[in-house]
N, C-alpha and C positions, 0 to 999 in steps of 0.2 A: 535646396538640399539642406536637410538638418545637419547642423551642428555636432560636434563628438558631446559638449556639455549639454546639449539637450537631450538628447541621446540617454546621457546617465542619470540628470535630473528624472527621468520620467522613469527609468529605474528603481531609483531612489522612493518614489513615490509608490510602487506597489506595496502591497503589505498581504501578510499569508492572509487567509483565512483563520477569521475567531479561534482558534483555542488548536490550532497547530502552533507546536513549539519547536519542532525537529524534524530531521529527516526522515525519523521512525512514523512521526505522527500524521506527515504529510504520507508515506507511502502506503498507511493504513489507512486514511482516507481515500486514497487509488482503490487501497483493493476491495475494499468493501461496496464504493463505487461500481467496480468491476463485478464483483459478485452480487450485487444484486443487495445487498444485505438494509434494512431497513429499521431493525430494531433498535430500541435506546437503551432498553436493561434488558440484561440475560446474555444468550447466548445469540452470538450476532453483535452485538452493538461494538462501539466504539472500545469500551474500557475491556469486554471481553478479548476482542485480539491482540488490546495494547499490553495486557495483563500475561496474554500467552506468550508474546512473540519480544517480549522486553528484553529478555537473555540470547535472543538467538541474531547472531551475529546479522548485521543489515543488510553484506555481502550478499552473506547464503539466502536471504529473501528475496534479493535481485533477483539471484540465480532461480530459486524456485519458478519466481514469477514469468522470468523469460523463459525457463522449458516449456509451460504450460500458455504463454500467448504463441509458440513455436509449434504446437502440437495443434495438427489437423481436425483430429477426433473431440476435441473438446469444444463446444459450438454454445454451450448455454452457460450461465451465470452457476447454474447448480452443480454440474460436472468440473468445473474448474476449481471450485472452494471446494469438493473433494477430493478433487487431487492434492491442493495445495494444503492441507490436512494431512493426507495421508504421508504426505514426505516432513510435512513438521514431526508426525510420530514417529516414522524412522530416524528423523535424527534425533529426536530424544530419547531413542532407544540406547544407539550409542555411548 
């Protein structure tokens, strides 16, 4: 049976992935992940969603995220990143 201090040493030892800084940064790595997304520049990449989604509260991204893994009808990579789009534009309509 391991130890509680082994336990946290080998916590301790993990470390995020290269060039995650944040909570933001890891969860834009999920979704892009999740969506399929492949690009390095433009539309699609990494700096693209970090660039969109940097003012929009990390809550309301949760939430986004779980209506759309909650929802039936969305089955591909491509249907979800427009969903998850199209509720970023309504709340920047706001």
């Amino acid at each position: 049976m391991r130890e509680i201090n082994d336990i946290l040493k080998d916590i301790r030892k993990r470390k995020a992935p290269r060039g995650i800084h944040s909570p933001l940064h890891e969860q834009i790595d999920k979704m892009r992940a999740d969506f399929g997304e492949t690009a390095t520049k433009g539309k699609g990449s990494f700096s693209f969603y970090l660039g969109m989604l940097k003012k929009v509260p990390l809550s309301t991204i949760y939430l986004w995220l779980g209506d759309i893994r909650q929802s039936p009808n969305l089955n591909t990579p491509l249907s979800r990143a427009k969903v998850f789009w199209w509720k970023y534009s309504q709340w920047r309509k706001k």
